[in-house]
C-alpha positions in Angstrom: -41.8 10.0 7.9 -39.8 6.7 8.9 -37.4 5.9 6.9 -36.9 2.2 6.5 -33.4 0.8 6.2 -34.2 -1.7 3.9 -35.8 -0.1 2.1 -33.0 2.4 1.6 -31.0 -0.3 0.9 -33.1 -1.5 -1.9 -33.1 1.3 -3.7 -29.6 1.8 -3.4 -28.7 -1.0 -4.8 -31.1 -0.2 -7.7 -29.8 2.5 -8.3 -26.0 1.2 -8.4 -27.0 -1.3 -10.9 -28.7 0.9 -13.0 -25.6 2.9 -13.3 -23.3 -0.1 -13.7 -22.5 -1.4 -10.7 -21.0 -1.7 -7.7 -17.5 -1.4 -8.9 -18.3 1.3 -11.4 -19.5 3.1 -8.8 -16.7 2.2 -6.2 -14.0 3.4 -8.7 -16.5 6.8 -9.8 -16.2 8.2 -5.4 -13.5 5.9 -4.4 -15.6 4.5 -1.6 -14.2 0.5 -1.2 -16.6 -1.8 -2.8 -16.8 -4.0 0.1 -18.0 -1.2 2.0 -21.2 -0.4 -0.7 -21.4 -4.4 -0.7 -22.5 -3.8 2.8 -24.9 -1.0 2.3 -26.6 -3.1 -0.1 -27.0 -5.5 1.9 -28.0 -3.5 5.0 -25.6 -4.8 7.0 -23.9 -1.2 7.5 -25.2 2.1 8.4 -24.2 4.5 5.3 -22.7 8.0 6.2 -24.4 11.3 4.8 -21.1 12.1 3.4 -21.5 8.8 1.5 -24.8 8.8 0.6 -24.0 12.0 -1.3 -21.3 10.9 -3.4 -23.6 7.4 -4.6 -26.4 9.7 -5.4 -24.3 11.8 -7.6 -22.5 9.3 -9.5 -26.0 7.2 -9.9 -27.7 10.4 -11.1 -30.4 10.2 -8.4 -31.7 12.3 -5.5 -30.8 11.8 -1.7 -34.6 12.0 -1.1 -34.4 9.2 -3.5 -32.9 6.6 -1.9 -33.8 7.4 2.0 -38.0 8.4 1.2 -38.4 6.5 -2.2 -38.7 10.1 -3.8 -39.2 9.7 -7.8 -36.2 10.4 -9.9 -36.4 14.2 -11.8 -37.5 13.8 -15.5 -34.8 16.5 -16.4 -31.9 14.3 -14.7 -29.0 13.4 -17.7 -28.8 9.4 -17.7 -25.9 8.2 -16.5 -24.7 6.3 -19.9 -25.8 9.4 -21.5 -23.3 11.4 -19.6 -20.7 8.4 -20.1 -21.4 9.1 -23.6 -20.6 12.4 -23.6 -17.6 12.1 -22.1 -16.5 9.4 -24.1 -13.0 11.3 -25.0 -12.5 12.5 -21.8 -13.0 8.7 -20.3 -10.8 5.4 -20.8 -13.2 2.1 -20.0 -10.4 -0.1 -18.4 -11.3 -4.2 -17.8 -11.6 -5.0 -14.4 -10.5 -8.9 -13.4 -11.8 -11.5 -11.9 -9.5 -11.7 -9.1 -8.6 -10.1 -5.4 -5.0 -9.1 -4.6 -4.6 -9.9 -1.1 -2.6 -6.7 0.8 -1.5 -9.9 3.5 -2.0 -13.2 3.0 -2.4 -15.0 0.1 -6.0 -15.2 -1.5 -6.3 -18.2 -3.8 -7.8 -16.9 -7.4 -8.9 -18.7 -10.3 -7.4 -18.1 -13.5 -8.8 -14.3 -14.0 -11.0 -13.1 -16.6 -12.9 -9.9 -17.5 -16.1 -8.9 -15.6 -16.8 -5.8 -16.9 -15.2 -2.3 -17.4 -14.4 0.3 -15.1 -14.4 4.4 -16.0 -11.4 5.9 -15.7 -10.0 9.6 -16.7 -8.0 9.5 -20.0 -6.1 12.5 -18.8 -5.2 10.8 -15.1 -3.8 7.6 -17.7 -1.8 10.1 -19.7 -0.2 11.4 -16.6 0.9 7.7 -15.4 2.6 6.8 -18.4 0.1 3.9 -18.6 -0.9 3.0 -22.2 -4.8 1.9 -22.3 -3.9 -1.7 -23.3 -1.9 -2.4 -20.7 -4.4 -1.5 -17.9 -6.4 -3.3 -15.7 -8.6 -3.0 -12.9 -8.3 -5.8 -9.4 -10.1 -5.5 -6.4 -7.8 -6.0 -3.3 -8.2 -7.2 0.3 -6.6 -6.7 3.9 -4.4 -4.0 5.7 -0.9 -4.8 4.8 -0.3 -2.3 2.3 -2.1 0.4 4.5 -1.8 3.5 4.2 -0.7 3.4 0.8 -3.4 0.8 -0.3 -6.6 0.8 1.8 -8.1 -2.2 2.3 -10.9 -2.6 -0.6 -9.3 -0.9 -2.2 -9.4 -1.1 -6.3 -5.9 -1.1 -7.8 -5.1 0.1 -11.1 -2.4 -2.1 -12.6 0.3 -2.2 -15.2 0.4 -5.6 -16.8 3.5 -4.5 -18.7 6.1 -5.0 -15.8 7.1 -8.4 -15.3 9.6 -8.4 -13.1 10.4 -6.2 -10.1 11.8 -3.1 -9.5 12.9 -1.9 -6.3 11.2 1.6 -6.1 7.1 0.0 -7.0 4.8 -2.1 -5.1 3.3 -5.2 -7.8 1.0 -8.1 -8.3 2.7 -11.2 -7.4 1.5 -14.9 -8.3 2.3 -17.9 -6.5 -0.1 -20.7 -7.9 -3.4 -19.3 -7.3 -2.1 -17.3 -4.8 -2.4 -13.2 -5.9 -0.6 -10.6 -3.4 0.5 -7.4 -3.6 4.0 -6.4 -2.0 7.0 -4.3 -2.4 9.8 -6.0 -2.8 13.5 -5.8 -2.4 16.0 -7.8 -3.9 18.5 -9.8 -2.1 21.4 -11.5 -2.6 22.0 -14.9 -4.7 18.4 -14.6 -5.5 16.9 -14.3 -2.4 14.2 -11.4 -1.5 12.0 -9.5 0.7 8.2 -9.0 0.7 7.8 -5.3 2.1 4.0 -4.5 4.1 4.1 0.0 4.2 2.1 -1.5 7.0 4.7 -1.1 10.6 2.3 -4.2 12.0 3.9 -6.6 9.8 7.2 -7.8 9.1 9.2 -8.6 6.1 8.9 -12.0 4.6 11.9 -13.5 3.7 12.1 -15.7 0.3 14.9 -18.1 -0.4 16.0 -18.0 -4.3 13.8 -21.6 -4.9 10.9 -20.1 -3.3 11.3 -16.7 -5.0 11.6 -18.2 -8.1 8.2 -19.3 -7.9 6.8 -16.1 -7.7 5.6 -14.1 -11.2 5.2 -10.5 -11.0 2.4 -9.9 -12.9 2.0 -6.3 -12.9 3.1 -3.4 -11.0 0.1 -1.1 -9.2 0.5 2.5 -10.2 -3.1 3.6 -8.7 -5.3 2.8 -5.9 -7.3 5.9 -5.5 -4.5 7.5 -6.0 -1.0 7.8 -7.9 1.0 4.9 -6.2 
């Protein structure tokens, strides 16, 4: 049988939305969302390895999404299974905005798009009390390894200001970053990349003053 890449695409996509959507899915196998956008879209090939861990986080088959294959009758719906797993799982708002790992990405003022799934136990661990977290999508290879790029960060909006040992959200106008920082003298500080490629940005005390810290990342598919 030929299996038609559009088609494949189609009913991945399907299959996404129906169990919540791309980023629900993105943060459920920690495969970057801009990298499902693409599969989507068939403008990417999508590895087996891949294709395995969409199917099992949308409930589906392999056969599926690549021959069209109907979906088993004795499958467990995905919001069923969210259901069930309702004390086990923290739903955490995910914003309206991308945190650029490099230059700056200009944001509108961010609002809630939705909610994201995320283990109660994993929270728990990081210290991070449910009201105080929230989901941004990120972009660019500054922060790489520690950050990949599409990555989804998990974020404490409790820390407003920064700390040497953390990397954070800054805002500049409608500029959103994320950076380490260290703190220099009469004011002034660095912008640190845990990427060797790029250098440290200097920031005079009027131009660091401009900066809000806006949260401090303590996840991005893993502990940070």
């Amino acid at each position: 049988m030929l299996i038609d890449p559009a088609k494949v695409a189609e009913r991945l996509s399907d299959a996404i939305n129906r169990a919540g959507g791309r980023g629900r899915v993105a943060a459920l196998t920690e495969i970057p969302q801009s990298s499902i956008d693409r599969y989507c879209r068939n403008q990417s090939e999508i590895p087996a390895i891949r294709l395995g861990e969409i199917a099992r986080a949308c409930d589906v088959t392999t056969d599926h999404l690549i021959y069209g294959d109907p979906i088993p009758l004795n499958l467990v719906r995905t919001e069923l299974i969210t259901e069930a797993l309702n004390d086990n799982v923290v739903m955490i708002p995910m914003l309206d905005v991308i945190a650029s790992a490099g230059p700056g990405i200009e944001n509108a003022r961010p609002y809630e798009i939705g909610k994201l799934p995320f283990p109660r136990a994993w929270l728990n661990e990081l210290g991070l009390p449910e009201k105080f977290a929230r989901f941004a999508d990120s972009r660019g290879d500054s922060m790489t390894p520690t950050i990949p790029d599409g990555a989804i960060c998990l974020i404490d909006i409790r820390i407003d200001r920064p700390r040497k040992d953390g990397i954070y959200v800054l805002v500049d106008g409608n500029n959103v970053r994320i950076k380490r920082i260290a703190i220099g003298w009469q004011g002034a500080i660095q912008l640190l990349s845990d990427n060797e490629r790029y250098a440290p940005e200097q920031l005079a005390a009027p131009d660091a003053e401009a900066l809000r810290v806006a949260g401090r990342v303590v996840w991005a598919g893993g502990e940070v």
